[in-house]
Backbone as JSON, one array per atom type, in Angstrom:
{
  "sequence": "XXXXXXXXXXXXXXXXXXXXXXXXXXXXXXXXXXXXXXXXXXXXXXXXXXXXXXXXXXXXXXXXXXXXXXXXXXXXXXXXXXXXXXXXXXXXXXXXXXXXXXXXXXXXXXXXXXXXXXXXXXXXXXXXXXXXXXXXXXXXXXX",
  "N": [[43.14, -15.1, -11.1], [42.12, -17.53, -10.89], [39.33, -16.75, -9.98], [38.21, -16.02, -12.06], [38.27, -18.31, -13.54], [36.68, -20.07, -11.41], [34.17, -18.21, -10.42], [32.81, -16.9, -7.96], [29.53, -18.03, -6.44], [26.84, -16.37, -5.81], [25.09, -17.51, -3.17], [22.07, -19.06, -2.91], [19.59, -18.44, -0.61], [17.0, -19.83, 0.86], [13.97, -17.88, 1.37], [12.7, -16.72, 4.1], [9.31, -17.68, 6.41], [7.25, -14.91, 7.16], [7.25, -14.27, 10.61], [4.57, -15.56, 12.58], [2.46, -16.14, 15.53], [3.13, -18.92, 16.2], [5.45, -19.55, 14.85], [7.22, -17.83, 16.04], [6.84, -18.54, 18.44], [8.2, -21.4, 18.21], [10.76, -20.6, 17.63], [11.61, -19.2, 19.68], [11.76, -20.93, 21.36], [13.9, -22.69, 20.28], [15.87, -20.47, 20.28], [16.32, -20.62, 23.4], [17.65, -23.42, 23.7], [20.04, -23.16, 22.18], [20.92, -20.91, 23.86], [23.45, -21.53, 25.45], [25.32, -22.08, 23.68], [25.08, -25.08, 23.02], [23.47, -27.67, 21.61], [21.72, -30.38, 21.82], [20.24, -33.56, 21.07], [18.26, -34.35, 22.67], [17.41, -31.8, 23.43], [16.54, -31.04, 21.06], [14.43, -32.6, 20.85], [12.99, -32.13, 22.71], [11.6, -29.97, 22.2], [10.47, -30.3, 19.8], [8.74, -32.29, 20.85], [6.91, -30.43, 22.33], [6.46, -28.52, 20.6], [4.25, -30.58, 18.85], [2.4, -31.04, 21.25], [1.75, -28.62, 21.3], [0.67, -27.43, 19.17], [-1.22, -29.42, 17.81], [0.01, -31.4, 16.29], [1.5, -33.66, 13.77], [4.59, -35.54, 14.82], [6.29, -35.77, 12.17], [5.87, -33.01, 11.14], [5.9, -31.85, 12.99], [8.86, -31.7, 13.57], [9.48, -30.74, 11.22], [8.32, -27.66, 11.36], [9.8, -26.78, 13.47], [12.38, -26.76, 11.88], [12.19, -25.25, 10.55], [11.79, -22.84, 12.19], [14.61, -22.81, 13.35], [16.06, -22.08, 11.0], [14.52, -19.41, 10.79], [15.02, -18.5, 13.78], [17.97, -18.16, 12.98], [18.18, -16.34, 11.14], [16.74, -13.94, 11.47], [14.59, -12.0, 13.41], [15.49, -9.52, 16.1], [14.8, -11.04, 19.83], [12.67, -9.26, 20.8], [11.25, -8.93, 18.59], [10.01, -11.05, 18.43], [8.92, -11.6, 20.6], [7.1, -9.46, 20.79], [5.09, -10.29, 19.29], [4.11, -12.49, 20.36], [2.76, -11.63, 22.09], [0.98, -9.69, 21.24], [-0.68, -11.62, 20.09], [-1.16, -13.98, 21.92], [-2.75, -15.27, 24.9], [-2.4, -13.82, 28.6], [-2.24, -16.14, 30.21], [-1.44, -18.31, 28.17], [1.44, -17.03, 27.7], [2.53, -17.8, 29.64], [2.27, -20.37, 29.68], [3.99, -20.78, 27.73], [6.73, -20.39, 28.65], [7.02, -22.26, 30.87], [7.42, -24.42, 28.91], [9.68, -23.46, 27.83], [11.5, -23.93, 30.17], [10.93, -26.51, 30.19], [12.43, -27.49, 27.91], [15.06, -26.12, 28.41], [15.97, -27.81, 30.44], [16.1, -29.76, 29.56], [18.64, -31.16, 28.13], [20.1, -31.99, 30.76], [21.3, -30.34, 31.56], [21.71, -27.43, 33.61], [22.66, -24.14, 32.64], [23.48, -21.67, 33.38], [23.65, -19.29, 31.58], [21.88, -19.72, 30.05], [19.22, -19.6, 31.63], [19.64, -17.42, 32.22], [18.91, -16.29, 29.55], [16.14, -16.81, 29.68], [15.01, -15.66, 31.64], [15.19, -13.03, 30.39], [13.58, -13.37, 27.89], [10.91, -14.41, 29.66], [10.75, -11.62, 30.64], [10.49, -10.14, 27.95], [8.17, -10.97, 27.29], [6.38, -10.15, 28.87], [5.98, -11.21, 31.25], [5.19, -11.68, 34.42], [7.29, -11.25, 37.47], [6.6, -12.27, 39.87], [5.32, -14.61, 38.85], [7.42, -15.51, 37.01], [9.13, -16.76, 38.73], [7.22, -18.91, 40.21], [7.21, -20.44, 37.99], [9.82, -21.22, 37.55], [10.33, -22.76, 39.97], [8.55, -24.46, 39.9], [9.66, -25.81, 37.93], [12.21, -26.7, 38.4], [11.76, -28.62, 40.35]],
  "CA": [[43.0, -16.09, -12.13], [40.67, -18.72, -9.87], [38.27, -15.93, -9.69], [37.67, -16.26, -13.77], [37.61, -19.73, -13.64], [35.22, -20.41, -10.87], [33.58, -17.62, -9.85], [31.63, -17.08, -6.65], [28.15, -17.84, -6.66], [26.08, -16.1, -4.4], [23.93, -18.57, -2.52], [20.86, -18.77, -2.44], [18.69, -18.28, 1.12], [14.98, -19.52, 0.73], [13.07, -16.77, 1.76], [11.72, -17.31, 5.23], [7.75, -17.11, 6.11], [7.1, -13.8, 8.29], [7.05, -14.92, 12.03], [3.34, -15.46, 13.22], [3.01, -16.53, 16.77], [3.72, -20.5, 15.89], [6.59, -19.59, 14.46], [7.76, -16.91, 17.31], [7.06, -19.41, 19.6], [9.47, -22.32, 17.72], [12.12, -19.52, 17.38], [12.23, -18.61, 21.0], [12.19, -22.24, 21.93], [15.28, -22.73, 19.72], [16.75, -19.78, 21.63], [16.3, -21.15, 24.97], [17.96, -24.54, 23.62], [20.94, -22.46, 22.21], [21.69, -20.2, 24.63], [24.61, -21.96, 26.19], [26.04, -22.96, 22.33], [25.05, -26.51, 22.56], [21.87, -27.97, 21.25], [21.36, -31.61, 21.52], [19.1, -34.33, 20.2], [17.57, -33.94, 23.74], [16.69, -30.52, 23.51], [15.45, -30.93, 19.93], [13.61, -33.4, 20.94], [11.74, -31.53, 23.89], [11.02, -28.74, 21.29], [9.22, -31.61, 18.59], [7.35, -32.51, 21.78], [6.41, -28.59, 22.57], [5.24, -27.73, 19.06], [3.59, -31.49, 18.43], [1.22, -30.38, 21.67], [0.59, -27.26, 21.4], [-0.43, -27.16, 17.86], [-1.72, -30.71, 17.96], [0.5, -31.74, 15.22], [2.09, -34.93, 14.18], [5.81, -35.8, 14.94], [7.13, -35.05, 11.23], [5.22, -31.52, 10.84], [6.71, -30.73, 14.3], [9.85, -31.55, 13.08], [9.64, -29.26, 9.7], [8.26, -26.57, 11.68], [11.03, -27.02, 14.16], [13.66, -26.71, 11.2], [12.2, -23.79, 10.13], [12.22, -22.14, 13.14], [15.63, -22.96, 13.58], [16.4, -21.15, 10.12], [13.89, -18.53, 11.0], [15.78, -18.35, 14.76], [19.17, -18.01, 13.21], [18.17, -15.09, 10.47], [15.36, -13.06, 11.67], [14.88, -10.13, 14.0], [15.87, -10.24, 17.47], [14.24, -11.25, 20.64], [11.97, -8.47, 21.24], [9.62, -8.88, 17.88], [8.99, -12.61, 18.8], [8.18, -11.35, 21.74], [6.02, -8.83, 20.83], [3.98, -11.19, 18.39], [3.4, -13.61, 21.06], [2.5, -11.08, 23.34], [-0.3, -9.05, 20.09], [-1.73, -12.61, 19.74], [-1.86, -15.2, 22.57], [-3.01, -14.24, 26.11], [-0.95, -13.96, 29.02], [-1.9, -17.68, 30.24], [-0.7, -18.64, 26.85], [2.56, -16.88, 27.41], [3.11, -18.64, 30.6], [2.35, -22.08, 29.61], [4.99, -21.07, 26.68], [7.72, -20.09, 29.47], [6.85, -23.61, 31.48], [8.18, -24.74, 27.81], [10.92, -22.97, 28.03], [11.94, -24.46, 30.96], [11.5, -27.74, 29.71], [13.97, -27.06, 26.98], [16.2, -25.72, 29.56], [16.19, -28.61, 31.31], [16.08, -31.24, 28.76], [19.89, -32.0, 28.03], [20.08, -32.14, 31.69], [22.15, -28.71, 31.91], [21.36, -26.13, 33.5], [23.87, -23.3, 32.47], [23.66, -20.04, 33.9], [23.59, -18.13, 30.8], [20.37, -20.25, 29.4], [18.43, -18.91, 32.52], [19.37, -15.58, 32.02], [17.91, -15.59, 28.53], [15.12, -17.64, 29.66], [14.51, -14.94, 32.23], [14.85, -11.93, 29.52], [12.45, -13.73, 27.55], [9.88, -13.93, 30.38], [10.31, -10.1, 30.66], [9.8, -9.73, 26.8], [6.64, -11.78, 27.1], [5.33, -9.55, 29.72], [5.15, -12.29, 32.89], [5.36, -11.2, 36.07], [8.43, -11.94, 38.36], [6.09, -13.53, 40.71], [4.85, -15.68, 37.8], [8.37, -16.31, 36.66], [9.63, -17.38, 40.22], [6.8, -20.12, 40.23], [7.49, -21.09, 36.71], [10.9, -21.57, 38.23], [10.11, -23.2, 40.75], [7.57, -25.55, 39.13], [9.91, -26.78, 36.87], [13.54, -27.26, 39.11], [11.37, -29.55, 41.34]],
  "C": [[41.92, -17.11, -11.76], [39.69, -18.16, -10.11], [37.51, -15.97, -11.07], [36.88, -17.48, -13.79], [36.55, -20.35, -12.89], [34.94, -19.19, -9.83], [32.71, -17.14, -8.99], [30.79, -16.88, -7.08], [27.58, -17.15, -5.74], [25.13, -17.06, -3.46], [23.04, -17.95, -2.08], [20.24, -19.16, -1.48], [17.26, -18.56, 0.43], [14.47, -18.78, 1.43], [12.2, -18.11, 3.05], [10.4, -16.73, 5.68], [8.07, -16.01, 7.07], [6.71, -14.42, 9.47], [5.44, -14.75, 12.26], [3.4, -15.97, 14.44], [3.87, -17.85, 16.92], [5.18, -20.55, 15.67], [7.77, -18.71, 15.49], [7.96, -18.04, 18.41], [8.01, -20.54, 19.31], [10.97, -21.85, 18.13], [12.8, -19.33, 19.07], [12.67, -20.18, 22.05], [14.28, -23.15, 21.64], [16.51, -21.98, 20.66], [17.17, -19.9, 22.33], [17.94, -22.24, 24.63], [19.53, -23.43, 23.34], [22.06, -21.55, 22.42], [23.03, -20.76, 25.43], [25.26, -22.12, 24.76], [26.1, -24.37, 22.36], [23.9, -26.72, 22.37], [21.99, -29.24, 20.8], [20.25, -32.63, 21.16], [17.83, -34.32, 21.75], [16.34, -32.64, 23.61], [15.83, -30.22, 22.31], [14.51, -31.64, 20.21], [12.57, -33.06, 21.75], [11.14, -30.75, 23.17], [10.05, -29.61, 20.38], [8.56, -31.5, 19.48], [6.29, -31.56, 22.11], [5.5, -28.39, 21.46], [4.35, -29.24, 18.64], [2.1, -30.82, 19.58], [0.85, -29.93, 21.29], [0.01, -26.89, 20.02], [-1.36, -28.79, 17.22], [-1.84, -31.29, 16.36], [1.06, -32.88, 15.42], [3.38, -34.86, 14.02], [6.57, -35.24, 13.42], [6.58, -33.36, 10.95], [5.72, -30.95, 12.02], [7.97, -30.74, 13.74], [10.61, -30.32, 11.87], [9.29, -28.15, 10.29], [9.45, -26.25, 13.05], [12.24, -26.13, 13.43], [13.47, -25.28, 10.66], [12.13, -22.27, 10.75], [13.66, -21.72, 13.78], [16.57, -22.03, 12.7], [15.81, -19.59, 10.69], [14.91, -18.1, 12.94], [17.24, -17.29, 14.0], [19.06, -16.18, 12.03], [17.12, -14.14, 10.74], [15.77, -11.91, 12.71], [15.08, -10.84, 15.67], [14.7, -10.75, 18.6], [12.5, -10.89, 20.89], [11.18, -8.28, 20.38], [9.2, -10.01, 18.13], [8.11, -12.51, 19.37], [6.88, -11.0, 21.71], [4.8, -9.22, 19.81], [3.32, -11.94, 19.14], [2.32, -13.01, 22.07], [0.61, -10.38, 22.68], [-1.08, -10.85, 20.55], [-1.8, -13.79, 20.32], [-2.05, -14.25, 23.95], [-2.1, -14.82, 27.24], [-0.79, -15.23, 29.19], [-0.95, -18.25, 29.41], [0.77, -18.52, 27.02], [3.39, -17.51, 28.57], [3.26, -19.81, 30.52], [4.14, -21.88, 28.76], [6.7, -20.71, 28.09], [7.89, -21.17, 30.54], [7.86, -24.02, 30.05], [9.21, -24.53, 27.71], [11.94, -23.66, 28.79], [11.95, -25.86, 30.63], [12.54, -27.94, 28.64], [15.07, -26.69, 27.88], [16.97, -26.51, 29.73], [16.18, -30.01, 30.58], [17.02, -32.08, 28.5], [20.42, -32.19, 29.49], [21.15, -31.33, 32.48], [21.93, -27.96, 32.21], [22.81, -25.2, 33.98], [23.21, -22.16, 32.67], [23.03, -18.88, 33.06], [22.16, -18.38, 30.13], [19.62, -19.71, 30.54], [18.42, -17.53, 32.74], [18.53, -15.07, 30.69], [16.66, -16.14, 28.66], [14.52, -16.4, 30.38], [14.33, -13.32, 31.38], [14.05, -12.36, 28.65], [11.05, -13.57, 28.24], [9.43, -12.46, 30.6], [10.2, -9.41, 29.41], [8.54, -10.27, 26.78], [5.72, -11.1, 28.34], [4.85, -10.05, 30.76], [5.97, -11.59, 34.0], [6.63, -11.78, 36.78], [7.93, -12.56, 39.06], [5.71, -15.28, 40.13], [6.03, -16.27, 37.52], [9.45, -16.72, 37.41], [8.75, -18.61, 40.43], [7.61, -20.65, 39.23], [8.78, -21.76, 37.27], [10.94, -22.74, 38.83], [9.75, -25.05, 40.39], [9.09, -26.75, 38.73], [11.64, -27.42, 37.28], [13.03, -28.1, 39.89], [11.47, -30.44, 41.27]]
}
């Protein structure tokens, strides 16, 4: 009888853009931040800082591309096409600075949980960095 009277709508999903690296790289940042199931104003906040650099954007445009990464994070494809976008179209430097990043997200709510370094470290081996590389990176960034 309910079902007559108000009938489910389907909701509508705005169509999200196709990942290009910018957006791969948001997504996996999100990741990082998520991997434990908490994500605080901290960790968003290291991510604004991440994408304001590196695309040498201002504070609200990091933010929106942030949010849409965050959508784009939670419905998109898994790990391993981010990956392999970042991997087609920045070079490896590139993918190391972005795994320094990582680590600052990591390390931003001032947690480091176990399970966030394990996907931090299966990330580095979708992005194609070296274990020697991602033992500095390590390193670097627990100091």
């Amino acid at each position: 009888m309910f079902e007559r009277l108000f009938p489910r709508r389907e909701k509508h999903k705005p169509s999200l853009p196709q990942p290009n690296a910018q957006l791969a790289l948001g997504a996996l940042l999100v990741r990082v931040a998520f991997a434990d199931r908490s994500y605080d104003a901290r960790e968003i906040a290291a991510i604004d800082r991440i994408l304001a650099q590196t695309f040498s954007i201002g504070p609200i445009e990091a933010a929106k591309l942030r949010a849409t990464c965050e959508a784009l994070e939670r419905d998109a494809p898994g790990t391993s096409d981010f990956a392999r976008i970042l991997c087609e179209e920045v070079s490896y430097d590139a993918r190391k600075t972005l795994a320094a990043s990582m680590w600052q997200v990591l390390l931003a709510d001032g947690d480091h949980a176990e399970i966030e370094e394990t996907m931090l470290h299966q990330l580095e081996t979708a992005l194609e960095i070296s274990a020697v590389d991602s033992a500095a990176l390590k390193t670097a960034a627990t100091q």
